[in-house]
gemmi code that builds the backbone of each chain (N, CA, C; Angstrom):
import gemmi

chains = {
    "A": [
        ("UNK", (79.011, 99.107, 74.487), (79.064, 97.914, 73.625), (79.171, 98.367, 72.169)),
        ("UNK", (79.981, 97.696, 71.389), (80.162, 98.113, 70.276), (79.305, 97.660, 69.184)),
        ("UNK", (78.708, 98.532, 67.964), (77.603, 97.690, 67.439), (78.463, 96.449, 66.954)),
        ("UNK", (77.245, 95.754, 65.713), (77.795, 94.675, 65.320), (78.150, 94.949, 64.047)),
        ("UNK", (78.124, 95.833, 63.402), (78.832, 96.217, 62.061), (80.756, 96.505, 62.190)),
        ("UNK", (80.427, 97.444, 63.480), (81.855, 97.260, 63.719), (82.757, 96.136, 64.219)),
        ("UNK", (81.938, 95.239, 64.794), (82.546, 93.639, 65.192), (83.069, 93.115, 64.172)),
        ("UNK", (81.952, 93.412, 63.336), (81.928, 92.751, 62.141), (83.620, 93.083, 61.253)),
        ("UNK", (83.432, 94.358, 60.825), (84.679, 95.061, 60.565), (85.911, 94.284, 61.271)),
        ("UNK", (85.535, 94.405, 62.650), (87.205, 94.143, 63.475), (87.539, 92.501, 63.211)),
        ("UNK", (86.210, 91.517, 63.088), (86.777, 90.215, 63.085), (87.090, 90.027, 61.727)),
        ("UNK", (86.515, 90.265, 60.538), (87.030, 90.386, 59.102), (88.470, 91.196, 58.769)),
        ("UNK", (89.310, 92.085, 59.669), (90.312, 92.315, 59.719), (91.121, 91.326, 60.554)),
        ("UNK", (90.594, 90.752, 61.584), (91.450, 89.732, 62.123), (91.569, 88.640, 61.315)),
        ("UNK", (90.751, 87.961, 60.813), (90.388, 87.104, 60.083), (91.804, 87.274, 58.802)),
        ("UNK", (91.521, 88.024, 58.445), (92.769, 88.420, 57.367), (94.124, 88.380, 57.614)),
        ("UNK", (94.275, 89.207, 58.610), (95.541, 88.895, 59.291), (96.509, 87.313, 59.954)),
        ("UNK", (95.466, 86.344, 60.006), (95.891, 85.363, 60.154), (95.818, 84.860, 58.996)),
        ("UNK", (95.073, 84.774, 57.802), (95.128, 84.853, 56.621), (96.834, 85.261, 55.689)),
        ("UNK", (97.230, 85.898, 56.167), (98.309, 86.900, 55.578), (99.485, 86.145, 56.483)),
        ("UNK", (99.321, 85.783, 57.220), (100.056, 84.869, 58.207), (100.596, 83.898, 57.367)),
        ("UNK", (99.707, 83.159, 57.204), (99.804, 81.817, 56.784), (100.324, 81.754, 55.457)),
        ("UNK", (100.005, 82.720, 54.847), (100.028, 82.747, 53.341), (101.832, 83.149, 53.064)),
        ("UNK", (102.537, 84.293, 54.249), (103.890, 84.166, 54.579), (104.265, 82.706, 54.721)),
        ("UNK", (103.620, 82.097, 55.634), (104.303, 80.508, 56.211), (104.169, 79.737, 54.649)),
        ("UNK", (103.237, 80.148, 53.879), (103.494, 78.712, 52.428), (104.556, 79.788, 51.498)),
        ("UNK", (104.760, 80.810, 51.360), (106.112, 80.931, 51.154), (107.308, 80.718, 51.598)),
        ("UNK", (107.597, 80.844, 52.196), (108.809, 80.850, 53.422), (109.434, 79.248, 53.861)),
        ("UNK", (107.936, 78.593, 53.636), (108.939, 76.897, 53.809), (108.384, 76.661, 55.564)),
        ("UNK", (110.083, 76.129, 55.788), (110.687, 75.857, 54.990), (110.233, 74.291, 54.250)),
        ("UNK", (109.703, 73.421, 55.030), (109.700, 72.351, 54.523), (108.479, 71.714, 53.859)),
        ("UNK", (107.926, 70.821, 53.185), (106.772, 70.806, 52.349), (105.547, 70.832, 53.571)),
        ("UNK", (105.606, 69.840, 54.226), (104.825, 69.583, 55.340), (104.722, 71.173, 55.928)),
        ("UNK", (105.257, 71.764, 56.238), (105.113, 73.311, 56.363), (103.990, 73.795, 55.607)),
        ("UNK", (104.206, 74.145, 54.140), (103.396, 74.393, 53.669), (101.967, 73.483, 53.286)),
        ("UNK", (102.057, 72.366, 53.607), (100.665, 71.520, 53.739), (99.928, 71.872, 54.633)),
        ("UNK", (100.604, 72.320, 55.955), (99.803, 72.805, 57.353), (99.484, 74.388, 56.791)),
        ("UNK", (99.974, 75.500, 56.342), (99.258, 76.716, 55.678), (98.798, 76.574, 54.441)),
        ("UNK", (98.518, 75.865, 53.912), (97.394, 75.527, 53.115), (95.906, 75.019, 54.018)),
        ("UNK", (96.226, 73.746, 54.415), (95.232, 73.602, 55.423), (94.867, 74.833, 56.558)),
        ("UNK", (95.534, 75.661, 56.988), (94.572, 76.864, 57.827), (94.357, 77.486, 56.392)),
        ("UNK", (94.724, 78.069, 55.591), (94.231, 78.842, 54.775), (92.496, 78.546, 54.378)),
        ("UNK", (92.768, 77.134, 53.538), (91.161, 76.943, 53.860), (89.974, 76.807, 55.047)),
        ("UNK", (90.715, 76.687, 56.048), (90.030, 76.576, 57.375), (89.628, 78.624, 57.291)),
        ("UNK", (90.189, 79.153, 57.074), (90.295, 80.306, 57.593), (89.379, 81.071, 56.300)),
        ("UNK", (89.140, 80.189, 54.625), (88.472, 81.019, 53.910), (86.762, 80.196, 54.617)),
        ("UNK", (86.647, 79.398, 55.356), (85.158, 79.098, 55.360), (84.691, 79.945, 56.505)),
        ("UNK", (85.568, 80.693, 57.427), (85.203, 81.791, 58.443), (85.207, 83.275, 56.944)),
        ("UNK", (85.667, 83.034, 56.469), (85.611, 84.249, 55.699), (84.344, 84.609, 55.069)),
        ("UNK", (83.904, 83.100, 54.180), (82.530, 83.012, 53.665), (81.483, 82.880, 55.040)),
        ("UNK", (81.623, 82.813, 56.167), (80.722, 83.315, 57.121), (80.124, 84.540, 57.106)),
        ("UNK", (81.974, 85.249, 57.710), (81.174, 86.368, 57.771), (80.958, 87.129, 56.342)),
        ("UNK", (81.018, 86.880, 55.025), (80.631, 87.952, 53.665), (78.968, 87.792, 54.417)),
        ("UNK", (78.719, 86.200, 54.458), (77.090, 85.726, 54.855), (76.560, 86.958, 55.691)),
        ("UNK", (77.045, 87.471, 56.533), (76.716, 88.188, 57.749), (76.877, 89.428, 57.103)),
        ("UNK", (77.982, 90.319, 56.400), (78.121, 91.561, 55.678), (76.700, 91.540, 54.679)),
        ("UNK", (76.519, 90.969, 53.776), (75.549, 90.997, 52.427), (74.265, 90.396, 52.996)),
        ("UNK", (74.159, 89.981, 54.544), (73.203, 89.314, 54.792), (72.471, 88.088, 53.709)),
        ("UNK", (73.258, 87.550, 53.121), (73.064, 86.463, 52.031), (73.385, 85.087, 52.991)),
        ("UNK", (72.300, 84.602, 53.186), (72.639, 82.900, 53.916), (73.170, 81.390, 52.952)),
        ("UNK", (73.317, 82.197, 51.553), (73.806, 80.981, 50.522), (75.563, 80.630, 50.887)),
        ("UNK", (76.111, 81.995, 51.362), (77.557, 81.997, 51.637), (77.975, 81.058, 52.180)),
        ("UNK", (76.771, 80.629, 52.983), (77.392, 79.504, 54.314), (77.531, 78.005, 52.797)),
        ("UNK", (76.670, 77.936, 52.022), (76.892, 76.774, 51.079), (78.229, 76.741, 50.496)),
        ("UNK", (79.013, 77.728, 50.102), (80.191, 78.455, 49.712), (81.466, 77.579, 51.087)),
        ("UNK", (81.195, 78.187, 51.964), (82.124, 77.669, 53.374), (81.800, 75.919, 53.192)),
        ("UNK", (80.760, 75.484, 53.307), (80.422, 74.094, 53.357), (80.631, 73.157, 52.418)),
        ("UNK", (81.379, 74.197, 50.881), (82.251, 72.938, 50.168), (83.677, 73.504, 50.049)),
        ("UNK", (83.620, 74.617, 50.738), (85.251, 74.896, 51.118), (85.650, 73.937, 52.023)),
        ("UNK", (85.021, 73.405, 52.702), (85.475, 72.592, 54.170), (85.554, 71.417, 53.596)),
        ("UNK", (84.639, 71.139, 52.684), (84.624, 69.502, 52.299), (85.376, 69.502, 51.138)),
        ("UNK", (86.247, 70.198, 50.220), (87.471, 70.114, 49.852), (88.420, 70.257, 50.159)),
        ("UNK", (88.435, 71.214, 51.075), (89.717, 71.650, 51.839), (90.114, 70.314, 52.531)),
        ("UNK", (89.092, 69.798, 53.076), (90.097, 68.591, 53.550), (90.485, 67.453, 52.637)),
        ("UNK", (89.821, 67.260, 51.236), (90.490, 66.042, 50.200), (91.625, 66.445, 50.217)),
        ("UNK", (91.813, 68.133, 49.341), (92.851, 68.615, 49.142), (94.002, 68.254, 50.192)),
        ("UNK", (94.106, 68.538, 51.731), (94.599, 68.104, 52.864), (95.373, 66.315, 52.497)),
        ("UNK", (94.390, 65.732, 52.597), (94.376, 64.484, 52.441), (95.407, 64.542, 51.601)),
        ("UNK", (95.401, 64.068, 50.395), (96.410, 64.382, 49.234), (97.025, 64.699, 49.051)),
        ("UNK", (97.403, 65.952, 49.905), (98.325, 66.982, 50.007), (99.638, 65.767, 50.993)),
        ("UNK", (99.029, 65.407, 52.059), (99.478, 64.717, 52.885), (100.172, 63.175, 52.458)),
        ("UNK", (99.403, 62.425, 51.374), (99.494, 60.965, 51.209), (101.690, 61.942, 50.228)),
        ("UNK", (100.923, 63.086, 49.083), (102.131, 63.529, 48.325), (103.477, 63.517, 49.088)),
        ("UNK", (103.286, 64.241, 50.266), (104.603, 64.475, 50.987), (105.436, 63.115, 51.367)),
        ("UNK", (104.362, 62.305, 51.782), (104.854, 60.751, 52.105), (105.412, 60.097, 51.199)),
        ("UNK", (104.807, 59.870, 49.994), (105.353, 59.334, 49.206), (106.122, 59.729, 48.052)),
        ("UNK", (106.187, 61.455, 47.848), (107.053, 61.986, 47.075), (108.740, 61.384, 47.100)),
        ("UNK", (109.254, 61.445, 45.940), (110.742, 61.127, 46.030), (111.512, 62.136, 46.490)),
        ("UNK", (112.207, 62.081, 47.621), (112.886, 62.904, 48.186), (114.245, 62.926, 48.154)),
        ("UNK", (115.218, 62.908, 47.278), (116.633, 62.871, 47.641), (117.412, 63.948, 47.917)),
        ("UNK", (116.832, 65.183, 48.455), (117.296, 66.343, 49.073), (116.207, 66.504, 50.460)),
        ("UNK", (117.035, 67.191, 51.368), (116.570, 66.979, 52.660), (115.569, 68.990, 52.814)),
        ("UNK", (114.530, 68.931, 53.062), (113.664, 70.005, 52.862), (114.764, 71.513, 52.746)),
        ("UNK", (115.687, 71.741, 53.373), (116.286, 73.068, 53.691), (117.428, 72.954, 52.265)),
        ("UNK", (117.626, 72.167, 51.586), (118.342, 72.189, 50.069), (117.373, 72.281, 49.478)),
        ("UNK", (116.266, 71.695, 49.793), (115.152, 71.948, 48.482), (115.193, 73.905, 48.110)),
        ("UNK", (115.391, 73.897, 46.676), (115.190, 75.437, 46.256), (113.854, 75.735, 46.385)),
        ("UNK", (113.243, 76.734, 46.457), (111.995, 77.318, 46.271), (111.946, 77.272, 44.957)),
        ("UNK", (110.786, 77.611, 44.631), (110.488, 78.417, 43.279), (110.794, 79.217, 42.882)),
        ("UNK", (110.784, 80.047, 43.607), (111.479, 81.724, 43.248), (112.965, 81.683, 42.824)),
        ("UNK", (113.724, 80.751, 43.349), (115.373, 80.239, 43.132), (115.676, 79.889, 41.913)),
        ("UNK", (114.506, 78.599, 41.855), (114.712, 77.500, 40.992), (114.275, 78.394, 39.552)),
        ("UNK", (113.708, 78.788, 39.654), (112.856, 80.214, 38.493), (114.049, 80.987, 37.969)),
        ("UNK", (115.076, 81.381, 39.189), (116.133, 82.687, 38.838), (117.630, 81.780, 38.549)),
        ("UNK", (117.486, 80.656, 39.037), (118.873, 79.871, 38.177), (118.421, 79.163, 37.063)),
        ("UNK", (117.309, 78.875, 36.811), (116.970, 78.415, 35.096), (117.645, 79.689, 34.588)),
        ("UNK", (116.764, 81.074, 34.899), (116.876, 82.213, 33.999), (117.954, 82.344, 33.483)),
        ("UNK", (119.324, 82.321, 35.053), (120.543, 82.509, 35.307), (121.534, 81.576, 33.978)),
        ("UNK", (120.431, 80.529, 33.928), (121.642, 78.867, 33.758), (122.347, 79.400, 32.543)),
        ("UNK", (121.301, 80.193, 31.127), (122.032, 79.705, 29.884), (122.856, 80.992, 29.598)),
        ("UNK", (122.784, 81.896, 30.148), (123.981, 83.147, 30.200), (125.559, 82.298, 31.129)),
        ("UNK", (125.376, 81.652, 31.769), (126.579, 80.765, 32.404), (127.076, 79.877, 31.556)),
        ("UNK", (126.125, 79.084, 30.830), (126.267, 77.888, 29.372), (127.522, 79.101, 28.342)),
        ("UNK", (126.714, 80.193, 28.150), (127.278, 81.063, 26.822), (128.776, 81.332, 27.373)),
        ("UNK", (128.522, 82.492, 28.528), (129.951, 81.840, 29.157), (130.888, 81.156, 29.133)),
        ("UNK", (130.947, 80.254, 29.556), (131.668, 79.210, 29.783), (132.685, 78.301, 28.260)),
        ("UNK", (131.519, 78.013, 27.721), (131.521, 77.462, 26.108), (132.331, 78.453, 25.190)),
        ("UNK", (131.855, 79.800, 24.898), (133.158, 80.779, 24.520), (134.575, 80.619, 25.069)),
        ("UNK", (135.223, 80.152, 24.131), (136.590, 79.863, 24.533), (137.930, 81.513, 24.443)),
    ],
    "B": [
        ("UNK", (70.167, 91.498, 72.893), (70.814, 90.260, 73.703), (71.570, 89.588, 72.659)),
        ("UNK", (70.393, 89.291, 71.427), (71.537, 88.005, 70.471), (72.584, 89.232, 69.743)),
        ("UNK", (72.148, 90.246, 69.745), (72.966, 91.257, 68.762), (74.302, 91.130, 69.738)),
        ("UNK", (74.713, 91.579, 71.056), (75.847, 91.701, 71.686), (76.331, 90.400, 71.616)),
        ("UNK", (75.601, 88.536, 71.997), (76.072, 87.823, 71.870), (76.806, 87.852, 70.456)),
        ("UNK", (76.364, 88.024, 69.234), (76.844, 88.092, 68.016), (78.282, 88.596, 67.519)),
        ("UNK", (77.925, 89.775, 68.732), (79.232, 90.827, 68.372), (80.403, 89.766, 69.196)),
        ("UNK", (80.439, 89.351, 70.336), (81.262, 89.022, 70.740), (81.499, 87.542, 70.678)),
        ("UNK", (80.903, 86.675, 69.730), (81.194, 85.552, 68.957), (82.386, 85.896, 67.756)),
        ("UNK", (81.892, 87.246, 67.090), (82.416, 87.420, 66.190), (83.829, 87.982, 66.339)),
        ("UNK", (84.193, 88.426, 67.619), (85.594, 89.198, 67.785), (86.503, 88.150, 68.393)),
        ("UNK", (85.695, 86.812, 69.194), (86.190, 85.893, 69.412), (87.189, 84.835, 68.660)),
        ("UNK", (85.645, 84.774, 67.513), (86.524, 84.408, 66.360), (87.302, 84.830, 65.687)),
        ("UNK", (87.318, 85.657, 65.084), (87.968, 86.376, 64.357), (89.786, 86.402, 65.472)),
        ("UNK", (89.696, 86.822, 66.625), (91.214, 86.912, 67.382), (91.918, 85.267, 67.004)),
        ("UNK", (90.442, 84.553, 67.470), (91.036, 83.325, 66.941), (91.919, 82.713, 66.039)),
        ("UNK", (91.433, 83.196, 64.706), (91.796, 83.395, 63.475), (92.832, 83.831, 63.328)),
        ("UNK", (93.331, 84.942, 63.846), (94.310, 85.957, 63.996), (95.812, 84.916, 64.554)),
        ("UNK", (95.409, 84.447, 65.748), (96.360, 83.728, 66.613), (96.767, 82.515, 65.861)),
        ("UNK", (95.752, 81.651, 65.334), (96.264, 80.912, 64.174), (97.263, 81.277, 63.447)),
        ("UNK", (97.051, 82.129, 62.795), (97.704, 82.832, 61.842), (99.194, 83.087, 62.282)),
        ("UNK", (99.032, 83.803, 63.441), (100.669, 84.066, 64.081), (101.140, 83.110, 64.564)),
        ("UNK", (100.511, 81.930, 65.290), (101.153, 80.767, 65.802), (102.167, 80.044, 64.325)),
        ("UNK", (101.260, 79.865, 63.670), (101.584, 79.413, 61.814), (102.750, 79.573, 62.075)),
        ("UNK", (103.387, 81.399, 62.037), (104.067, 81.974, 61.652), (105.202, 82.135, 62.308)),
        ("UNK", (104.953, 82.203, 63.863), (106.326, 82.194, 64.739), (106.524, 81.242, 65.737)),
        ("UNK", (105.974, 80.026, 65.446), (106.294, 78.629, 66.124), (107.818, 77.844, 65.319)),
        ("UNK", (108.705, 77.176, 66.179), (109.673, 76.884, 65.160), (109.890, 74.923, 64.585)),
        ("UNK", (108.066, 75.054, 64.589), (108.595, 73.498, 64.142), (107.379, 73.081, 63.776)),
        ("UNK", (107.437, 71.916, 62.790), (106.221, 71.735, 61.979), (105.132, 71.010, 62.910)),
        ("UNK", (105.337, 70.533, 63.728), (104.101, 70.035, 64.935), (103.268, 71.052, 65.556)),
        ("UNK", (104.529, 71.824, 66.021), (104.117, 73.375, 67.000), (103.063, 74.019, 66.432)),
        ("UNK", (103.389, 74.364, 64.874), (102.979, 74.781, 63.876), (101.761, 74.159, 63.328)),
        ("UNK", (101.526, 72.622, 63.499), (100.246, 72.128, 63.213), (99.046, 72.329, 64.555)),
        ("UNK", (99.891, 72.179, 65.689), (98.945, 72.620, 66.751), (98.599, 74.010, 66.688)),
        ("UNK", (98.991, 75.037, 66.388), (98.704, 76.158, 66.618), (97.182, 76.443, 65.347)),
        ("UNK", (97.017, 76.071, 64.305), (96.687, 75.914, 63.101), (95.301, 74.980, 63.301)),
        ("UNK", (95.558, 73.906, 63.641), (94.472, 72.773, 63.676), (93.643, 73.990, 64.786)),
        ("UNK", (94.202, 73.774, 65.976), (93.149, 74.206, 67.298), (92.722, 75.165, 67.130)),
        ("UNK", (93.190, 76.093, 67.112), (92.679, 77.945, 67.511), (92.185, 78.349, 65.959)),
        ("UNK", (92.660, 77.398, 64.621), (91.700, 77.791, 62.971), (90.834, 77.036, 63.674)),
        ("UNK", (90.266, 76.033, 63.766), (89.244, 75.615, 64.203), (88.266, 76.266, 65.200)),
        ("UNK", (88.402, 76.286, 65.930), (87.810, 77.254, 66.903), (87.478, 78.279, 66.606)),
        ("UNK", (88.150, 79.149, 65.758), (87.585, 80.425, 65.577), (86.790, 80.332, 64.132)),
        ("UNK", (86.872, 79.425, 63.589), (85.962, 79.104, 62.783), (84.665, 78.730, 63.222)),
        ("UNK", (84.912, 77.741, 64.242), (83.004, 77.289, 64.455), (82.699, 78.631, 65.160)),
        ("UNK", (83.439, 79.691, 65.638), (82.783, 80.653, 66.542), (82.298, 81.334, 65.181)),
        ("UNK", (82.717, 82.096, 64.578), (82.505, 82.834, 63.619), (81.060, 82.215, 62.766)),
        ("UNK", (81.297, 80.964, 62.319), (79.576, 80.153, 61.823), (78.818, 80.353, 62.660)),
        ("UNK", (79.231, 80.196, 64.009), (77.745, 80.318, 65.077), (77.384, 81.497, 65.178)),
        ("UNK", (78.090, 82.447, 65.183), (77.647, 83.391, 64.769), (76.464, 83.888, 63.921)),
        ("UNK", (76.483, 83.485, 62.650), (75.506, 83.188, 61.387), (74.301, 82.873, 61.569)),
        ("UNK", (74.493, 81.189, 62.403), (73.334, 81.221, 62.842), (72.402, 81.705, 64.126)),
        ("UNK", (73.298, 82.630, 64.703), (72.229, 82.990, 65.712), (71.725, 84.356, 65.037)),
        ("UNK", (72.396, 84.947, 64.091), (71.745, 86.135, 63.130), (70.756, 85.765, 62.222)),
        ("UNK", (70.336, 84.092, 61.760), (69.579, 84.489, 60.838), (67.974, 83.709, 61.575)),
        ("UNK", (68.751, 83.203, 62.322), (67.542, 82.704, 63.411), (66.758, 81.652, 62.458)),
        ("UNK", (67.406, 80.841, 61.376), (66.507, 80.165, 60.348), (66.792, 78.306, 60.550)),
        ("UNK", (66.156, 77.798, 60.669), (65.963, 75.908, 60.417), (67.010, 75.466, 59.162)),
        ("UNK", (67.055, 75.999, 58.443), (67.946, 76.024, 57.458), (69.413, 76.354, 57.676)),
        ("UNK", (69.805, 77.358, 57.609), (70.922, 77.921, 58.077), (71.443, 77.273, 58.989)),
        ("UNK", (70.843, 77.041, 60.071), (71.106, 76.888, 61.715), (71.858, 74.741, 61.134)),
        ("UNK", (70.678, 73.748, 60.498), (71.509, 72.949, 60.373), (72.582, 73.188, 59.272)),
        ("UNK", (72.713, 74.166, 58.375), (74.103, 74.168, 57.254), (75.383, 74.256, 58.603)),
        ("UNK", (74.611, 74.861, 59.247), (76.552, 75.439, 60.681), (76.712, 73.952, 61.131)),
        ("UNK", (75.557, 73.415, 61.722), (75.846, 72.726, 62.187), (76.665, 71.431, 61.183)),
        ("UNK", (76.159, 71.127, 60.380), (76.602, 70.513, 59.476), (78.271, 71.071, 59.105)),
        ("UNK", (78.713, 72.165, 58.946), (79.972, 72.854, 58.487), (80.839, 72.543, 60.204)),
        ("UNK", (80.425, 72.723, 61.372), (80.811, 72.703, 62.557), (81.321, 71.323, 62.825)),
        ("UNK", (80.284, 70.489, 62.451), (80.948, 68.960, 63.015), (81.743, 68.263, 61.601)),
        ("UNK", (81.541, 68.911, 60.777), (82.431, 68.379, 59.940), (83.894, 68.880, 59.757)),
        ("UNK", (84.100, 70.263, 60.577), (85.494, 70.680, 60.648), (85.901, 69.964, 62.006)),
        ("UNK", (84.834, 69.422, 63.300), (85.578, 69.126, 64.476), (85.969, 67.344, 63.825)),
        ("UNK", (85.218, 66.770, 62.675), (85.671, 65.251, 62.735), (86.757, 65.181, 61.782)),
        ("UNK", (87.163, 66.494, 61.205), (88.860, 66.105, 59.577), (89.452, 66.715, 60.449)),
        ("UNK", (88.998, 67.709, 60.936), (90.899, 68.582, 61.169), (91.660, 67.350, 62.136)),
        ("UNK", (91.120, 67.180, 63.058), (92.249, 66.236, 63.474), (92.717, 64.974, 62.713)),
        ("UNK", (91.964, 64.438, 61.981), (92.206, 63.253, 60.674), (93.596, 64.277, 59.928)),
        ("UNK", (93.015, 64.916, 59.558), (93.757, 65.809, 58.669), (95.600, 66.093, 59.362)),
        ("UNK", (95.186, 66.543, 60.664), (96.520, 66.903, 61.212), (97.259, 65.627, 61.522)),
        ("UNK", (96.865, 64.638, 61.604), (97.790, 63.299, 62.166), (98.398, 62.942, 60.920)),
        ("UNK", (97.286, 62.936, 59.571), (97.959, 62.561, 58.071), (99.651, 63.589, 57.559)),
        ("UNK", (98.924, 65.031, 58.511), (100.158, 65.599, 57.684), (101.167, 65.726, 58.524)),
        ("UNK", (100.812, 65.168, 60.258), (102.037, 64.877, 60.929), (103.021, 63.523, 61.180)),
        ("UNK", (102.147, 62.647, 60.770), (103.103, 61.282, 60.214), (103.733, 61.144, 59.303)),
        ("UNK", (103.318, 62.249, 58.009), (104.397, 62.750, 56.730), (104.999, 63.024, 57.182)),
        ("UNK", (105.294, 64.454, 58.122), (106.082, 64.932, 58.211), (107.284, 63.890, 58.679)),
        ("UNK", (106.398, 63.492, 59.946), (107.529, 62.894, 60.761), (108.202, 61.849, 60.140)),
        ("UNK", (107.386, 60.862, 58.717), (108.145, 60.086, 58.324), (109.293, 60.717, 57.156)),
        ("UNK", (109.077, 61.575, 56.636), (109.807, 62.280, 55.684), (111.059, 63.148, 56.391)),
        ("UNK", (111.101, 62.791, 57.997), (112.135, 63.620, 58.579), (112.337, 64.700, 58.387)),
        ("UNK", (111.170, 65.440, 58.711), (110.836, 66.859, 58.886), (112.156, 66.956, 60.179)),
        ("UNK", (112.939, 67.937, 60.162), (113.286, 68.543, 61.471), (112.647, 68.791, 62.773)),
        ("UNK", (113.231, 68.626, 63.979), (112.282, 69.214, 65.033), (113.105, 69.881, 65.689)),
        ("UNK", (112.614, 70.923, 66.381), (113.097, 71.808, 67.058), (114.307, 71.297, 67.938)),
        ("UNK", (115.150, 72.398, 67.497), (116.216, 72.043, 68.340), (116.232, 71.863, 69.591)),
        ("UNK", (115.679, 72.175, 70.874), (116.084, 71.541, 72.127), (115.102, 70.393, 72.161)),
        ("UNK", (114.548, 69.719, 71.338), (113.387, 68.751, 71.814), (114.322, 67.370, 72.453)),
        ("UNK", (113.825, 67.221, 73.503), (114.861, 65.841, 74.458), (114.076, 64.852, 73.979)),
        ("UNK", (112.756, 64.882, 74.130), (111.994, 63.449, 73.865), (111.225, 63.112, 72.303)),
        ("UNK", (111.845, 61.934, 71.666), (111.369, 61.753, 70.515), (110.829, 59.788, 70.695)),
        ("UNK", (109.762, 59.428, 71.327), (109.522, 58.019, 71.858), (109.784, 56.993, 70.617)),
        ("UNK", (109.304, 57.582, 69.340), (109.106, 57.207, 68.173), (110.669, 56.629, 67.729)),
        ("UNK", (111.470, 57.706, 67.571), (112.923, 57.287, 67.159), (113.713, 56.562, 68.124)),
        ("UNK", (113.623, 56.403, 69.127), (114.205, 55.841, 70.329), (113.760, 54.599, 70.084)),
        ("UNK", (112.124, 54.012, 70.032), (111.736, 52.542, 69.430), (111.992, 52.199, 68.677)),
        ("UNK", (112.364, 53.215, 67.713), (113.037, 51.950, 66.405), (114.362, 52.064, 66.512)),
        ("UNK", (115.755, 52.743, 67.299), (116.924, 52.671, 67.398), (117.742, 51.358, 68.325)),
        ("UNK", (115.944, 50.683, 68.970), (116.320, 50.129, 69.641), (116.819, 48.449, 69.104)),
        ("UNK", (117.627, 47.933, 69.377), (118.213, 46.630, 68.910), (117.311, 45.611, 68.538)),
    ],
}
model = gemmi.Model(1)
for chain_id, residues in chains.items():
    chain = gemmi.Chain(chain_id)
    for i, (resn, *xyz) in enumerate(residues, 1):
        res = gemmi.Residue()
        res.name, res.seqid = resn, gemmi.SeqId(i, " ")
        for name, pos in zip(("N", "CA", "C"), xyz):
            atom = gemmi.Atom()
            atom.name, atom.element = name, gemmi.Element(name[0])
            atom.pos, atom.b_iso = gemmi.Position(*pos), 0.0
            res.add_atom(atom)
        chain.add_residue(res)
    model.add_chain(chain)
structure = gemmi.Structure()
structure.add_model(model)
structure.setup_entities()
């Protein structure tokens, strides 16, 4: 049987790894609702996190830490959810640019302006 | 006894966690993707709290889990229907071979 320090170890590496998961899925898209659902595990997944620090530092306040992660995590949820519904949508999720796009054709835009305008 | 139960609460959860995580990641549709997420983050979350409290063996502690436990089993599903009726009303895509959609079929109907 393996002690519990090393449990400990192996589920705080698992723990992460689905962590790192998710955190790919709110980059990647593609669609908002996408990233509303890895946001929502993300916080689901930091109040197992503040478990186990509770269990590493043997500190039982951590669990207070998890217990308003949970009870924001879901307003946030909420909200997150009412946004997608009622956001104005006149591009269909897979035209929507990312950030990272929308970031590198601003950059892009006014070297194309100078361009162009030089006759 | 509680030390091995502990250990193997904690690897429980934690795989849990893990599978979340990859379901997230290689499911190809935002439902698939909320089931994988809601159920198995959940789950390996209350495993991982119970955990806690069977380590600190305290009146205190023991109701904070419980308190953190039933309050993730009564939103996440609130939570997942809010962000799957967005989706679905915002015409999220669904997986390409899906045959049955009851929803769009009732309102196509005359």
């Amino acid at each position: 049987m393996i002690d519990q320090e090393t449990a400990l170890t192996v589920a705080m590496t698992l723990t992460v790894v689905g962590l790192v998961c998710a955190c790919i899925r709110l980059i990647i898209g593609p669609s908002r609702a996408d990233r509303v659902v890895s946001l929502d595990l993300i916080t689901v997944l930091l109040v197992a996190i503040a478990a186990q620090l509770s269990l590493l530092y043997e500190v039982a306040a951590y669990l207070d830490l998890g217990l308003a992660i949970a009870l924001i995590g879901f307003l946030a949820t909420v909200a997150f959810a009412r946004y997608i519904e009622t956001a104005p949508h006149g591009k269909t999720p897979e035209e929507e640019p990312t950030q990272l796009t929308s970031t590198l054709q601003s950059v892009k835009a006014p070297d194309d302006q100078s361009v162009s305008e030089t006759p | 006894m509680s030390e091995s139960l502990i250990t193997i609460l904690l690897i429980a959860g934690g795989a849990f966690a893990a599978i979340a995580g990859i379901g997230l990641l290689r499911f190809p549709d935002v439902l698939m993707r909320m089931h994988a997420s809601t159920k198995a983050g959940t789950l390996g979350v209350g495993l991982s709290v119970v955990s806690v409290a069977i380590f600190f063996k305290d009146d205190l502690v023991t109701t904070k889990v419980v308190l953190i436990v039933s309050f993730l089993l009564l939103t996440a599903p609130v939570a997942a229907h809010l962000i799957g009726r967005a989706a679905y009303r915002t015409k999220t895509p669904l997986w390409e071979p899906t045959v049955v959609d009851d929803q769009r079929d009732q309102s196509e109907k005359p």
